[in-house]
N, CA, C and O atoms as a DFTB+ gen file, in Angstrom:
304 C
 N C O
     1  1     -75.927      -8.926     -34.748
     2  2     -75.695     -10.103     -35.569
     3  2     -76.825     -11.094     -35.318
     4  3     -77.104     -11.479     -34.183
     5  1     -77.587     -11.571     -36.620
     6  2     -78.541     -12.544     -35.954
     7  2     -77.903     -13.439     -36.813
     8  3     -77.184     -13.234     -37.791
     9  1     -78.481     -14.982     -36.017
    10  2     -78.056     -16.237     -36.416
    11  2     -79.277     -16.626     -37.786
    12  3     -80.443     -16.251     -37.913
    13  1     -78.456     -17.483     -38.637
    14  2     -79.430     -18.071     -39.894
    15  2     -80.622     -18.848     -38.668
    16  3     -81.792     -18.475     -38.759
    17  1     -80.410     -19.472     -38.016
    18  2     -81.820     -19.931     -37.433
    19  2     -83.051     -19.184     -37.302
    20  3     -84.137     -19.186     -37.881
    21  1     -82.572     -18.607     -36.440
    22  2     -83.096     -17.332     -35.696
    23  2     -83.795     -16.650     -36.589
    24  3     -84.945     -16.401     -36.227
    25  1     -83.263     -15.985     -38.392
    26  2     -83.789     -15.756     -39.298
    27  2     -84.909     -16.128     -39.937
    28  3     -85.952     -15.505     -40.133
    29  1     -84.492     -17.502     -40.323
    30  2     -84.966     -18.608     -40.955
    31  2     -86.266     -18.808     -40.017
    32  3     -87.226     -19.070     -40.741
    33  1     -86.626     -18.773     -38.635
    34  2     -87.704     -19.047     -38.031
    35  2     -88.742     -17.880     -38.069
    36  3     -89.944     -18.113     -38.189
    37  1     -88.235     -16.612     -37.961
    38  2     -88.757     -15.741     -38.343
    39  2     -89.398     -15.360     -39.552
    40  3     -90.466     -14.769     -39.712
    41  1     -88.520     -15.823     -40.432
    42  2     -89.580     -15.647     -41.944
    43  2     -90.577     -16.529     -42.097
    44  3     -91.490     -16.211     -42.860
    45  1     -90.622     -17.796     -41.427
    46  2     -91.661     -18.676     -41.560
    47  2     -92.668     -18.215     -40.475
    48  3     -93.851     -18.515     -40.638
    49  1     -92.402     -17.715     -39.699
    50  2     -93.514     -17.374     -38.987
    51  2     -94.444     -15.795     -39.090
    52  3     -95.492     -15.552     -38.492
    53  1     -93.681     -14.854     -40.044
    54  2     -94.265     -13.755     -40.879
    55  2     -95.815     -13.949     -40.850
    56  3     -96.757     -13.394     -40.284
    57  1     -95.630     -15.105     -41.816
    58  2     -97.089     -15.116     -42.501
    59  2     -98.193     -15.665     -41.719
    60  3     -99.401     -15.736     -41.948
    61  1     -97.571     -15.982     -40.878
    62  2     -99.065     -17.137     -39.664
    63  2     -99.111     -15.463     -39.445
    64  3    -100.082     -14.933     -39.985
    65  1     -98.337     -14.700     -38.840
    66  2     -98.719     -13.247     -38.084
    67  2     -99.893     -12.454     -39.009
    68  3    -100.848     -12.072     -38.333
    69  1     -99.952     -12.197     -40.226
    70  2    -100.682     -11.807     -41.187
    71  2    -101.828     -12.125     -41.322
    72  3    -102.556     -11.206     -41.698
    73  1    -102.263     -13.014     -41.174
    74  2    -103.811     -14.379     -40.795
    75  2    -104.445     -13.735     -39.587
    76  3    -105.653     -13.502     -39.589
    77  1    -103.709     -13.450     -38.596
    78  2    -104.712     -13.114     -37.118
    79  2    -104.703     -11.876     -37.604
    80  3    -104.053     -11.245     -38.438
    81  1    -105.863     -11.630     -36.646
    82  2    -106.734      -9.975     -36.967
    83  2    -106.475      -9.414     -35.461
    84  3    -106.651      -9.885     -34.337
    85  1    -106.020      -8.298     -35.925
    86  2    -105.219      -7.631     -34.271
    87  2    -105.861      -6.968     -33.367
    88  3    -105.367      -6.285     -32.470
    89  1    -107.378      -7.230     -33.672
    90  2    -108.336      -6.817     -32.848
    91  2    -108.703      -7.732     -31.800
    92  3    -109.156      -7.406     -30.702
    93  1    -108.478      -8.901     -32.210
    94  2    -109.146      -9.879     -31.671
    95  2    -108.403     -11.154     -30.736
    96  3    -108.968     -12.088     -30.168
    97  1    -106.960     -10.834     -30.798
    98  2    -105.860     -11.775     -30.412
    99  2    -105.989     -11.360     -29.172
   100  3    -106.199     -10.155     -29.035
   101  1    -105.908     -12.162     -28.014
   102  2    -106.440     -12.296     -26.870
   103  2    -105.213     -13.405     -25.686
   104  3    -104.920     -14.547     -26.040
   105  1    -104.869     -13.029     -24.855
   106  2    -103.582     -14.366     -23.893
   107  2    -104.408     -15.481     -24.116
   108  3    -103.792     -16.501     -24.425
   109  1    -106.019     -15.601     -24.022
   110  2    -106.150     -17.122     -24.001
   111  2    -106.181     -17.465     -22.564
   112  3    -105.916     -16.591     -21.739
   113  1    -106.576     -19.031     -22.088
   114  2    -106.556     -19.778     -21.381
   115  2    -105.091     -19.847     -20.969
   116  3    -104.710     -19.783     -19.800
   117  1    -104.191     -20.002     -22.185
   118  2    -102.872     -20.328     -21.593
   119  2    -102.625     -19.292     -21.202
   120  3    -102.075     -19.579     -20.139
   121  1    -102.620     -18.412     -21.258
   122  2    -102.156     -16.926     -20.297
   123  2    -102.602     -16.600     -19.328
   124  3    -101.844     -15.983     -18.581
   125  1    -104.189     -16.872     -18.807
   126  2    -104.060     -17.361     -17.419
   127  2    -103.528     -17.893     -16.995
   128  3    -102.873     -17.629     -15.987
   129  1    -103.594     -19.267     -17.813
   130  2    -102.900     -20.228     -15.988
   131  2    -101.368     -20.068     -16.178
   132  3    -100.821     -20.486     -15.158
   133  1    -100.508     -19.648     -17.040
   134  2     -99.336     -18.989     -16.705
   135  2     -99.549     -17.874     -15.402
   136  3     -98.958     -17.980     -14.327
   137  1    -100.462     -16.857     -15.723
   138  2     -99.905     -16.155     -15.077
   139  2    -100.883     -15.912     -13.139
   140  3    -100.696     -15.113     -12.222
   141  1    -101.900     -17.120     -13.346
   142  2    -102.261     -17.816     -12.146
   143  2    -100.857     -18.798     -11.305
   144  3    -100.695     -18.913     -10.090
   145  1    -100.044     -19.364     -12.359
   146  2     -99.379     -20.387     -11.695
   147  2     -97.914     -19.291     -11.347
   148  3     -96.994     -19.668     -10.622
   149  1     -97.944     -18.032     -11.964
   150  2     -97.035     -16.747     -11.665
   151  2     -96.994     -16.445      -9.966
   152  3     -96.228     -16.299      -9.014
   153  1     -98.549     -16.474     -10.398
   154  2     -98.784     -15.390      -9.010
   155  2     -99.040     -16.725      -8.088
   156  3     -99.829     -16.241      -7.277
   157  1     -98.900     -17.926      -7.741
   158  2     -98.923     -18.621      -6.898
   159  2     -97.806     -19.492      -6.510
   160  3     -97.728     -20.437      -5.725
   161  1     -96.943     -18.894      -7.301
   162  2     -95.188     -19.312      -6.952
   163  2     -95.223     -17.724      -6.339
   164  3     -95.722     -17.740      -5.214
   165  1     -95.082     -17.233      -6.495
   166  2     -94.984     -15.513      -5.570
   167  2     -95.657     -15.982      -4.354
   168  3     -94.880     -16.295      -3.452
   169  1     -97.300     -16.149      -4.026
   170  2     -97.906     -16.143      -3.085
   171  2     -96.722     -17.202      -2.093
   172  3     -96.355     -16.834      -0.977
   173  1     -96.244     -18.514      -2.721
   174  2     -95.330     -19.204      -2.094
   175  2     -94.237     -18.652      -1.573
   176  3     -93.748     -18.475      -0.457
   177  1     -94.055     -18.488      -2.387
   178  2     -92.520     -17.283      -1.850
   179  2     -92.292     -16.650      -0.738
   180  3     -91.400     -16.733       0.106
   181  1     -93.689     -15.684      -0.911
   182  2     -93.895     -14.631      -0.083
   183  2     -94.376     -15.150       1.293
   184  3     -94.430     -14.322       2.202
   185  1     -94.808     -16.712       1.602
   186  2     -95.026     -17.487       2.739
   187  2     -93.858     -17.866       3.468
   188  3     -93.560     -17.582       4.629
   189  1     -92.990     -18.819       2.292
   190  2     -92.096     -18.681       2.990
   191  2     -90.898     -17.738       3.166
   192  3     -89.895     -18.190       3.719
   193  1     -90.915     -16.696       2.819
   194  2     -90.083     -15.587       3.256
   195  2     -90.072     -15.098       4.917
   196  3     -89.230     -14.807       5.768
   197  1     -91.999     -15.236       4.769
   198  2     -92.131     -14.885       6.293
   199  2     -91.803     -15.784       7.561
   200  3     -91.275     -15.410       8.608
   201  1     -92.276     -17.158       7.193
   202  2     -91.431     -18.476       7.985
   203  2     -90.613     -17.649       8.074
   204  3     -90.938     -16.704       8.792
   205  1     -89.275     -17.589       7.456
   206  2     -87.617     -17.484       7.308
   207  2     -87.216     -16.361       8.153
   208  3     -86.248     -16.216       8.900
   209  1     -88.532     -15.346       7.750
   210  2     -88.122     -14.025       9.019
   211  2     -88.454     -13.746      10.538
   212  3     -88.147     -12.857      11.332
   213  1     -89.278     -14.992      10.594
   214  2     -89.914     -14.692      12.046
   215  2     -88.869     -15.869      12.639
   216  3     -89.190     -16.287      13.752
   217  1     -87.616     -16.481      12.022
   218  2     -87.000     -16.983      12.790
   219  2     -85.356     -16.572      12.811
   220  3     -84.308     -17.089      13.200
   221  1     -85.815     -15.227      12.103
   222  2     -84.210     -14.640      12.401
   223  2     -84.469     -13.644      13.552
   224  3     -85.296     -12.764      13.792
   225  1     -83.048     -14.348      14.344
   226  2     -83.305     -13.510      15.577
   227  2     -81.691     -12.794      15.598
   228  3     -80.751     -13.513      15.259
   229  1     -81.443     -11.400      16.000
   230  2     -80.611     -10.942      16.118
   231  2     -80.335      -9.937      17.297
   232  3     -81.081      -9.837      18.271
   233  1     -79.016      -9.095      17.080
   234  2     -79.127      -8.361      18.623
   235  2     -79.087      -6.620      17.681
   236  3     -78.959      -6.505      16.462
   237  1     -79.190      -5.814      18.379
   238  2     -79.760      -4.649      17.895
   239  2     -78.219      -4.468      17.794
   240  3     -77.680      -4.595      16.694
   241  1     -77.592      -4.215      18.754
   242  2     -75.853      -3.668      18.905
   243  2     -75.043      -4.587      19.096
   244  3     -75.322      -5.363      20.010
   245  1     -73.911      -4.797      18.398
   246  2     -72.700      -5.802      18.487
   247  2     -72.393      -6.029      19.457
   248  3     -72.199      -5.063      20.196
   249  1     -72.186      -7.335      19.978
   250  2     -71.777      -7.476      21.599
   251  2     -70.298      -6.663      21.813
   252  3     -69.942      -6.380      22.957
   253  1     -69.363      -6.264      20.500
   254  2     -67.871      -6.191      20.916
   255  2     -68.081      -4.665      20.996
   256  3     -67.048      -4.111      21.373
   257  1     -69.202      -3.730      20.734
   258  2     -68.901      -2.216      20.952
   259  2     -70.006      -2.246      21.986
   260  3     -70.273      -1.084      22.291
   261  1     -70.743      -3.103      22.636
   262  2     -71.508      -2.930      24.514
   263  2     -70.130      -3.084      25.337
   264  3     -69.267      -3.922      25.074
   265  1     -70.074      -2.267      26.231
   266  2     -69.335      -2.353      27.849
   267  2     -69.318      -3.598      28.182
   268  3     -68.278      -4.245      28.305
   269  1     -70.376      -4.012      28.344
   270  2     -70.348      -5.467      29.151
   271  2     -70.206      -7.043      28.549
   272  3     -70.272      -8.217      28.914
   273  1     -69.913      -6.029      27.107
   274  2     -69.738      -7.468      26.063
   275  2     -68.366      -8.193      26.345
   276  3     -67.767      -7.642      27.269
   277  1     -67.599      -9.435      25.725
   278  2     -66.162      -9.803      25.614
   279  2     -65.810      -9.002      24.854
   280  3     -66.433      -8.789      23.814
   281  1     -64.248      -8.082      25.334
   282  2     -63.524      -7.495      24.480
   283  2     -63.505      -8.232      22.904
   284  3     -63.789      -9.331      22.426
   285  1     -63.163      -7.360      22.589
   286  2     -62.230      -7.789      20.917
   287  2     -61.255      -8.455      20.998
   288  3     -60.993      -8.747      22.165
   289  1     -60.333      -8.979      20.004
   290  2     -59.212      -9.465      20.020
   291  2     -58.104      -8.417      19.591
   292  3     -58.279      -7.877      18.499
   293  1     -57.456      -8.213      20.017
   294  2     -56.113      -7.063      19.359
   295  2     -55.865      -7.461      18.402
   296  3     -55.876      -8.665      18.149
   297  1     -55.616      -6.696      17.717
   298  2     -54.862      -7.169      16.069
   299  2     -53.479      -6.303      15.954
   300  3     -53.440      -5.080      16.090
   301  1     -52.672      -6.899      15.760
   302  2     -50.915      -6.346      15.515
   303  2     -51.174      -5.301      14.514
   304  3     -50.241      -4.646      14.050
């Protein structure tokens, strides 16, 4: 189901498509720095991911199944 908008924007924009020559249509400037400002929210990311992991600290084995850990609690 498409909406009359949705339609309606599409037929007006048909004919601009018809005008460019499909050899030659190119991302442009704006498609760099989209996809510069892509990859430098990632590069961010991926910084602080590593912060986040070099400060998780954990234990290899559950203290409640080691010998020398505190028992469990019984459960009824």
């Amino acid at each position: 189901m498409t909406f009359p908008t949705t339609h309606l924007a599409m037929t007006q924009l048909v004919p601009l498509a018809k005008d460019l020559d499909e050899n030659k249509v190119t991302p442009g400037v704006l498609g760099f720095i989209v996809f510069a400002l892509i990859g430098g929210a990632v590069w961010l990311l991926m910084k602080s991911m590593n912060k986040h992991m070099k400060r998780v600290d954990f234990e290899e084995a559950p203290a409640a199944s080691r010998p020398d850990g505190p028992a469990a609690p019984e459960r009824d």
